[in-house]
C-alpha positions in Angstrom: -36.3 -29.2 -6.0 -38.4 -30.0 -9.3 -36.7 -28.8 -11.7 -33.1 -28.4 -13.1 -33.0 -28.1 -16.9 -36.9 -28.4 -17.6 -38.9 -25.6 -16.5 -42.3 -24.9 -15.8 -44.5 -22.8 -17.7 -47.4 -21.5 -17.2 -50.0 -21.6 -20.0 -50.5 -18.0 -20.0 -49.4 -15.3 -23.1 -47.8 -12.4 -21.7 -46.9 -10.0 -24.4 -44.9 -6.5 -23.8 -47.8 -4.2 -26.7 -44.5 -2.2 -28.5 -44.1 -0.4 -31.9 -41.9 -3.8 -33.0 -44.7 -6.0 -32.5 -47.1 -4.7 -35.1 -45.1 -5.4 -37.6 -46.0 -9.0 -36.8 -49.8 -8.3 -36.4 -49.1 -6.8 -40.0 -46.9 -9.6 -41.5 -49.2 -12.4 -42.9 -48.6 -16.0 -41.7 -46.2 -18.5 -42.9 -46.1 -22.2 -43.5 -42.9 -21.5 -40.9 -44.9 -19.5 -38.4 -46.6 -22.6 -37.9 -44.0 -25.0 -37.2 -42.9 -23.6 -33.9 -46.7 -24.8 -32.5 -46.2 -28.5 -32.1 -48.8 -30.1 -34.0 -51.8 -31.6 -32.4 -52.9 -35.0 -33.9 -56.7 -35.6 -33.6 -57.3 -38.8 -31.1 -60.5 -40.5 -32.9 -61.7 -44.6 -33.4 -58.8 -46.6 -34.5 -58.8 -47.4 -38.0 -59.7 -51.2 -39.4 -59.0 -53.2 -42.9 -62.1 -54.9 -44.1 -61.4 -58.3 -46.1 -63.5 -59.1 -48.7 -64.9 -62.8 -47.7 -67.5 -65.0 -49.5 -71.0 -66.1 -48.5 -70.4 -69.4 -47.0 -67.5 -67.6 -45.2 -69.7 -65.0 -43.6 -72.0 -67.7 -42.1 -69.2 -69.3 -40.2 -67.9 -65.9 -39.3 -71.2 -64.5 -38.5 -71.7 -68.1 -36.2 -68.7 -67.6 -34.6 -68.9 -63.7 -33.8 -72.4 -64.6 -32.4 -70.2 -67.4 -29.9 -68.0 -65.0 -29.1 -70.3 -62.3 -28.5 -72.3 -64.5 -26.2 -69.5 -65.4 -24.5 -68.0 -62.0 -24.1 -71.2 -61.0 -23.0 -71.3 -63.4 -20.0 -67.7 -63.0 -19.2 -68.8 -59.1 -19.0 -71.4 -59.5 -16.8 -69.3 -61.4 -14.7 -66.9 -59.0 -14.5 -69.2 -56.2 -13.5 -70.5 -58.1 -10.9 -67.6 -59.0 -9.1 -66.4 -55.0 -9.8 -66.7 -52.2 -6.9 -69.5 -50.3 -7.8 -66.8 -47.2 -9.2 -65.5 -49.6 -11.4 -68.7 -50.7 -12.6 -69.8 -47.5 -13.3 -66.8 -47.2 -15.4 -67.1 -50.3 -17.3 -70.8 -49.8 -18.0 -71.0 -46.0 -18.8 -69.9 -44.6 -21.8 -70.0 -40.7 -22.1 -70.9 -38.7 -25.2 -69.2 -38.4 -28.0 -66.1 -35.8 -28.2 -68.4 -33.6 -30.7 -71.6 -33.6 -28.2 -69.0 -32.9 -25.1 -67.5 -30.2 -26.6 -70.4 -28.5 -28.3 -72.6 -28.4 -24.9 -69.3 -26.8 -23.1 -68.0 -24.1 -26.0 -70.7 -21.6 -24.9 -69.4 -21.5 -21.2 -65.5 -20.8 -22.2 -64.0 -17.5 -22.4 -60.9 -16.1 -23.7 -59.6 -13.8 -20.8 -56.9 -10.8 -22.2 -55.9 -8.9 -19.1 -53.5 -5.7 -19.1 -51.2 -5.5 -15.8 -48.9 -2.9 -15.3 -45.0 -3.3 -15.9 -42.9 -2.9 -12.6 -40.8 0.2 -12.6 -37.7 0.7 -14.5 -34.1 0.9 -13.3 -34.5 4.7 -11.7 -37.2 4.3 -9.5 -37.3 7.9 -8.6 -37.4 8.8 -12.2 -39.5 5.4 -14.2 -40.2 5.5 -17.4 -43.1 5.0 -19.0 -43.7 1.8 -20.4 -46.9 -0.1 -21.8 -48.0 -2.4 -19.7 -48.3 -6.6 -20.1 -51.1 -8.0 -21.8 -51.8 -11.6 -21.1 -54.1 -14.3 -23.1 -55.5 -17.0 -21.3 -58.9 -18.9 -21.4 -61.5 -19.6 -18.4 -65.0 -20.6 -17.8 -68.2 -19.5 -16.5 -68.6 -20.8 -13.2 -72.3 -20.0 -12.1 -75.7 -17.9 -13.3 -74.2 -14.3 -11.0 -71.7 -14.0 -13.9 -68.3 -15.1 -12.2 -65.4 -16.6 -14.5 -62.6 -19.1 -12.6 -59.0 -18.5 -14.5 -55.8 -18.9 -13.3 -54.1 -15.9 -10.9 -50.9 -15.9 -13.6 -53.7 -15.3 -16.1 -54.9 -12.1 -14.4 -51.6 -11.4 -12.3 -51.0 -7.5 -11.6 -54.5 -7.1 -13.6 -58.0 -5.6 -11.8 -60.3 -5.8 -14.6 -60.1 -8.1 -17.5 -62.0 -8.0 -20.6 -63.8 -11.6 -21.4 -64.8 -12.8 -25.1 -67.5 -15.8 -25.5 -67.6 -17.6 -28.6 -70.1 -16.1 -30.3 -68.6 -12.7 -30.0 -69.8 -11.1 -26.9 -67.4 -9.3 -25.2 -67.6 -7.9 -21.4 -65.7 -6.5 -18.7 -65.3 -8.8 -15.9 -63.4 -7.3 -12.6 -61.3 -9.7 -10.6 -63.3 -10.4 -7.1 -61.2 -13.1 -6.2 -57.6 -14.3 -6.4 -55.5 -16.8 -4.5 -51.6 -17.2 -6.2 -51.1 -20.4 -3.9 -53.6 -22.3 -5.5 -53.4 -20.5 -8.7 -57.3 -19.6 -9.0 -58.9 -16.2 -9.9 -62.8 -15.3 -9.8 -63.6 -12.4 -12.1 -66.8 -11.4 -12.4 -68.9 -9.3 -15.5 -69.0 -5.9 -15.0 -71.3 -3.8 -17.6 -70.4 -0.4 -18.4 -73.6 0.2 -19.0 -77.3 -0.2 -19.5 -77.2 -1.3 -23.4 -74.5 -3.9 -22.1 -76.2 -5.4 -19.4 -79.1 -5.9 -21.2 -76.5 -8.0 -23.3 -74.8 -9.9 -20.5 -78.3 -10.4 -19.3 -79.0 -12.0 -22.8 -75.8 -13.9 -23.2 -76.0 -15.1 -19.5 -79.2 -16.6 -20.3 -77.9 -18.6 -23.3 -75.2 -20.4 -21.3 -75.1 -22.6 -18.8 -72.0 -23.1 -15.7 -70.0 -26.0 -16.3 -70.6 -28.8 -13.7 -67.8 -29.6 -10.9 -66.7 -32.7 -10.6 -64.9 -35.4 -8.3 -61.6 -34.9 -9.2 -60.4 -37.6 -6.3 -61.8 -40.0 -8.4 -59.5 -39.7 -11.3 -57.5 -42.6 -12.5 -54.3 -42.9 -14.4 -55.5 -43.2 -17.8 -59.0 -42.1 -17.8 -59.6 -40.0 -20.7 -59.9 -36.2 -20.8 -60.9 -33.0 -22.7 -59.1 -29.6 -22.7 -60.9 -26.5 -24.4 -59.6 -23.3 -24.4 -57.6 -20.7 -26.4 -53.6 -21.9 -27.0 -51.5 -19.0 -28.6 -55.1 -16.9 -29.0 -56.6 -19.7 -31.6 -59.8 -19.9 -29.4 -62.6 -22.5 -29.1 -59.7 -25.1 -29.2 -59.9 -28.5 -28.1 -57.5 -31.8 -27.5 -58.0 -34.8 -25.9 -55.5 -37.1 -23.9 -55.3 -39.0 -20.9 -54.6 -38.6 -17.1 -51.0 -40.0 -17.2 -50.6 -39.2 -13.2 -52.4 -37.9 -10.0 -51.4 -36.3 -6.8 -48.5 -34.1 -8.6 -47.0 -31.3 -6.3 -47.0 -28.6 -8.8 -44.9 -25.3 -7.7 -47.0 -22.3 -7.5 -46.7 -19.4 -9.9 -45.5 -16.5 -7.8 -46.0 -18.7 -4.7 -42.5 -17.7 -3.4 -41.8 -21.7 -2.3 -45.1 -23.0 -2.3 -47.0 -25.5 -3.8 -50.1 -27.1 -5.5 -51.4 -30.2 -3.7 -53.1 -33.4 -5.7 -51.8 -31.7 -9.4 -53.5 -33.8 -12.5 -51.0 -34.9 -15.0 -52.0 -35.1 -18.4 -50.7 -35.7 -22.4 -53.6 -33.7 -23.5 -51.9 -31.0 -25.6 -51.8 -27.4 -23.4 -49.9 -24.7 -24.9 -49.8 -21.1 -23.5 -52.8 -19.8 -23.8 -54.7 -22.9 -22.3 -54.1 -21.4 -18.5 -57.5 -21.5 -17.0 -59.5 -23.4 -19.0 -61.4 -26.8 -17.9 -60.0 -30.0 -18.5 -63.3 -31.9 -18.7 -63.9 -35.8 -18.1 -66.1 -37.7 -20.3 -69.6 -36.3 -18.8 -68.5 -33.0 -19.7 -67.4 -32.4 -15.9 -64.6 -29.8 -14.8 -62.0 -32.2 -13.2 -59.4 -29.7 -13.2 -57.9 -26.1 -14.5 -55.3 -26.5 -17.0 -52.7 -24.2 -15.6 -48.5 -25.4 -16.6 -46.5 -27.8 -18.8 -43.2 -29.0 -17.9 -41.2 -27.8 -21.0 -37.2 -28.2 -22.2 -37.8 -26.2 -25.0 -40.8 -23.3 -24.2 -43.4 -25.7 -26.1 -45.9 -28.7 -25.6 -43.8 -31.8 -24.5 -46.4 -34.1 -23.7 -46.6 -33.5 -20.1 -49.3 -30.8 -19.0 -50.6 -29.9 -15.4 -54.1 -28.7 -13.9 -55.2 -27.8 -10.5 -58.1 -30.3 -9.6 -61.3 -29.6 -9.5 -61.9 -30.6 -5.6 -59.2 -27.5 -4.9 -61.4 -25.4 -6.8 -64.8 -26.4 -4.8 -62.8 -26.0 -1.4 -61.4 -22.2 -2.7 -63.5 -20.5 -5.0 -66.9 -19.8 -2.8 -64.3 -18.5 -0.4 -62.8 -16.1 -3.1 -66.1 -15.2 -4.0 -67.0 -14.1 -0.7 -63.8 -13.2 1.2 -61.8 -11.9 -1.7 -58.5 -14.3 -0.3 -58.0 -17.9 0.7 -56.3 -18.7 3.9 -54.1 -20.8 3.8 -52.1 -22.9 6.9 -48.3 -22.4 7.1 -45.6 -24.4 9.1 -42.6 -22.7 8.5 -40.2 -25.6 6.7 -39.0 -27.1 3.6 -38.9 -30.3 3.3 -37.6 -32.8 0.4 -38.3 -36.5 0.8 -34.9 -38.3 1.8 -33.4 -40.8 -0.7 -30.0 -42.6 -0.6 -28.0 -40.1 -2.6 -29.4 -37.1 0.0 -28.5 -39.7 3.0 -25.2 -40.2 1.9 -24.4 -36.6 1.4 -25.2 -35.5 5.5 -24.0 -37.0 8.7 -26.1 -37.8 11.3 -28.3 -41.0 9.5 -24.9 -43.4 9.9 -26.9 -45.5 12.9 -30.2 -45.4 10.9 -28.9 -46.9 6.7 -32.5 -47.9 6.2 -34.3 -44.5 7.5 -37.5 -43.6 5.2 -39.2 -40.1 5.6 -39.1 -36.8 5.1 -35.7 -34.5 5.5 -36.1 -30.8 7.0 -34.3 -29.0 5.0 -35.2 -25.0 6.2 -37.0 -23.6 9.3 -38.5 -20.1 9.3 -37.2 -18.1 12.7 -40.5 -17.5 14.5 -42.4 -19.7 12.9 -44.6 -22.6 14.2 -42.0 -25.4 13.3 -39.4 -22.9 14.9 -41.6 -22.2 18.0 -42.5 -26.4 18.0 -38.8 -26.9 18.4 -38.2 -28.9 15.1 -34.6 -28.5 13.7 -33.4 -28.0 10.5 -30.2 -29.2 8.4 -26.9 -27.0 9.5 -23.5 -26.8 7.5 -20.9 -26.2 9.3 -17.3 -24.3 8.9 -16.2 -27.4 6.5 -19.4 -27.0 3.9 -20.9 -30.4 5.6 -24.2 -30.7 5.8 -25.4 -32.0 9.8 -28.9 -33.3 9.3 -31.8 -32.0 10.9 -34.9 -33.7 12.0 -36.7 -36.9 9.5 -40.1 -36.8 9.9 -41.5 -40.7 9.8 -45.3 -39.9 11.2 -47.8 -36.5 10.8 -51.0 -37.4 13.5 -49.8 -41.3 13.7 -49.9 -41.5 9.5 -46.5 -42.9 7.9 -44.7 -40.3 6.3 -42.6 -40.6 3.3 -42.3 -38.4 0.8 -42.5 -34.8 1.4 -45.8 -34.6 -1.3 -47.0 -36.6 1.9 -46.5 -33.7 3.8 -47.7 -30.9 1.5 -51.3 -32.6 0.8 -52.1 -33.9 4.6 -52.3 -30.5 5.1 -53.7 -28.5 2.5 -56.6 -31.3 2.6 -57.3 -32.1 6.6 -56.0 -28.9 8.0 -57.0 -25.2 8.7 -55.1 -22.4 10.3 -55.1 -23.0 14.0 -55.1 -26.3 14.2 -52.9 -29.0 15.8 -50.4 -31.1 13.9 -48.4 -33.9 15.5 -44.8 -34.6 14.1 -42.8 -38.0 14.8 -39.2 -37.3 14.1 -36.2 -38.7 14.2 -33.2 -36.8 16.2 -29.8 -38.5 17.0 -30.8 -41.8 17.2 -34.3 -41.7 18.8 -38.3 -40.6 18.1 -39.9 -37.8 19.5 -43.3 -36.5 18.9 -43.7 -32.5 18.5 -47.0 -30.9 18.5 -46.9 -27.9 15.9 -49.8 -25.2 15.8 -50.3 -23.7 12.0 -50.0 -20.3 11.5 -51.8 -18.3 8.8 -49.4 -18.2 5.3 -48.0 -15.1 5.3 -48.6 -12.8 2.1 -47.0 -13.9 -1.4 -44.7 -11.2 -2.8 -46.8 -10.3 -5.8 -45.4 -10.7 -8.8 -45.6 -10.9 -12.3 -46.2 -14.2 -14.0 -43.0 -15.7 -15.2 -42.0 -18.3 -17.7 -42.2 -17.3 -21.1 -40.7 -14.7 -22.9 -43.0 -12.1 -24.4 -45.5 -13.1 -27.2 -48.1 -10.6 -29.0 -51.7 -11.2 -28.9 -52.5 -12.4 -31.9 -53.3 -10.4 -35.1 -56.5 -10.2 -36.8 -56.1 -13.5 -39.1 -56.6 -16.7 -38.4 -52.8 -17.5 -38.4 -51.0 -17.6 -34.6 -47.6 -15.5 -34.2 -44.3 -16.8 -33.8 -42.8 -16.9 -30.2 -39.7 -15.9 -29.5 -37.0 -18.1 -28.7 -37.9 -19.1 -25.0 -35.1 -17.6 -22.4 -34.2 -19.5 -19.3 -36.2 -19.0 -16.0 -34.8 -16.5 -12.8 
């Protein structure tokens, strides 16, 4: 439903360790090895010409600036007063500079290489041994017990991971948590033994957790950090803006599922960026860089990230439980536009109709067992509408985003959820219980084609050319 020739990728490296890849850990980099990694350009202070002017000139200037100054000043102050206090905070604060941001946070991001297992091969009575994935991604230290939030694609498959801090201490960190719907992981350090816990204990102390913040108060164009390791080049970082909020982002491996309230950004994320912060200007986790939306297998300018109030709601429950639950309805749903209108019968009374269609229903369950319908075709390939929901608990509904974040945000499993829908002409309202989500098929992350780790040099490897998605 979002996609047709763009495809979404996560950020992830997932690399196949075979005897034809050393030869590119062996080969040294070229100018050409390069040019497949789009090119980040560093966002700093606009440039400015000075004129040389005389003295008398300067006075009058320097009168004039002082004029304008005074006046801007005032005007400001006006401004601010009239302002809600948010956007007063916004015009009067002004964060650190990108430098200070980014050297108070490098301590507190990993680089996370995790080895899954390969699925087995054609002959499953007889599979053959294979090497199994290894996949690069980045993440960050979360609190002072040791746990590290990633993305699930990052680890997917995986049990233990090995994490790498910037100033060269490596652990072992075993995966405590992992929900694929929201794409999150907790992994926690694991010493091997007593001479490396006396080092965890050591680099533990010398970092601190990154600070949560509000990502529901995000606004298009704020400006925003990403740090974390694209194509294995750790202790990266770009800048960029939000360009959009509350994107439904399909969930890796979520078998139809989705990502509520999804950040949109032009910060530069490449694979390898998947689970790393995406930091505001105070240095606050707003979100998880996790996808891009790519035509080509590369940056494009348009890069996702779970938010950061999705990872307050889920992680101290991953920590805990192990799993999030998550509430289920049992439909798919699309929002309903002209084209999809004109395409079904059924909506010929209604031309003007706005809501959501119902596409699907699950047998069993808890639309099924409410009684809402879903679309029919019948001998002739023509489509018979099913039920437009207009209203969920009196709220107007019309897009199905509508839909997917009223209830990842207001609802749990067991609770009550009133539908108004249109059938044949008339309204009804259908009281729906949510059901637990059933269990993801677990699979492995998918997206890009295989990519080695990279060598030991300072130069990234070449991808391979990127191959459609299943």
């Amino acid at each position: 439903m979002y996609m047709t020739k763009n495809k979404l990728i996560e950020c992830s490296v997932i690399s196949s360790i075979i005897i034809a890849l050393c030869a590119l850990a062996s080969t040294s980099a070229s100018p050409s090895s390069y040019a497949i990694v789009n090119p980040v350009m560093a966002i700093g202070p606009t440039s400015h010409s000075f004129l040389p002017t005389t003295s008398a000139s300067n006075n009058a200037t320097a009168a004039s600036a002082s004029n304008n100054a005074t006046a801007a000043s005032a005007s400001n102050n006006a401004t601010a007063a009239s302002a809600t206090p948010l956007q007063q905070q916004r015009a009067l604060s002004v964060g650190p500079p990108l430098n200070a941001i980014f050297k108070k946070a490098e301590n507190s991001i990993v680089q996370i290489t995790s080895r899954a297992p390969l699925p087995l091969g054609p002959s499953r009575s007889q599979p053959q041994p294979q090497p199994p994935l290894t996949a690069l991604g980045s993440g960050f230290v979360y609190d002072n017990q040791g746990h590290i939030i990633t993305n699930s694609h990052v680890i997917d498959g995986a049990q233990t991971a090995d994490v790498s801090f910037v100033d060269g201490n490596r652990f072992t960190a075993k995966v405590v948590g992992n929900d694929v719907y929201s794409d999150i992981a907790v992994l926690k350090l694991a010493p091997n033994n007593t001479q490396q816990s006396k080092q965890q204990q050591v680099a533990l102390s010398a970092i601190k957790p990154l600070a949560i913040g509000n990502s529901s108060s995000l606004e298009v164009g704020d400006q925003v950090i990403a740090i974390g390791n694209p194509f294995g080049l750790s202790d990266t970082m770009t800048t960029g803006i939000v360009s959009g909020i509350s994107r439904v982002l399909p969930a890796a491996g979520g078998v139809g599922f989705s990502i509520p309230d999804a950040i949109q950004t032009d910060a530069p994320i490449n694979p390898g960026n998947s689970g790393g912060p995406l930091l505001n200007m105070q240095g606050q986790v707003i979100g998880i860089s996790t996808a891009i939306l790519s035509g080509s297998g590369g940056f494009s300018g348009i890069g996702f990230a779970v938010p950061s109030n999705t990872i307050a709601k889920v992680v101290p429950t991953l920590i805990q439980k192990g799993t999030y639950p998550h509430p289920f309805l049992g439909l798919t749903v699309a929002t309903l536009t002209s084209d999809l209108a004109e395409n079904v019968t059924g909506l010929e009374g209604a031309p003007n109709l706005r809501g959501i269609y119902v596409d699907t229903i699950t047998k069993g369950g808890p639309a099924d067992k409410a009684g809402i319908h879903g679309t029919t075709t019948d001998q002739y390939s023509k489509k018979h509408v099913g039920d437009i929901i207009t209203a969920i608990d009196g709220r107007p509904a019309l897009r199905s985003d509508d839909l997917i974040t009223y209830i990842d945000q207001h609802k749990s499993i067991g609770d009550d959820v009133t539908f108004t829908v249109y059938r044949d002409g008339r309204t009804m309202d259908l009281k729906v219980t949510l059901a637990p989500r059933p269990s993801p098929v677990i699979s492995l992350a998918i997206g890009l084609p295989p990519v080695p780790p990279p060598p030991n040099s300072p130069s990234p490897p070449s991808p391979s050319p990127p191959s459609p998605s299943p």
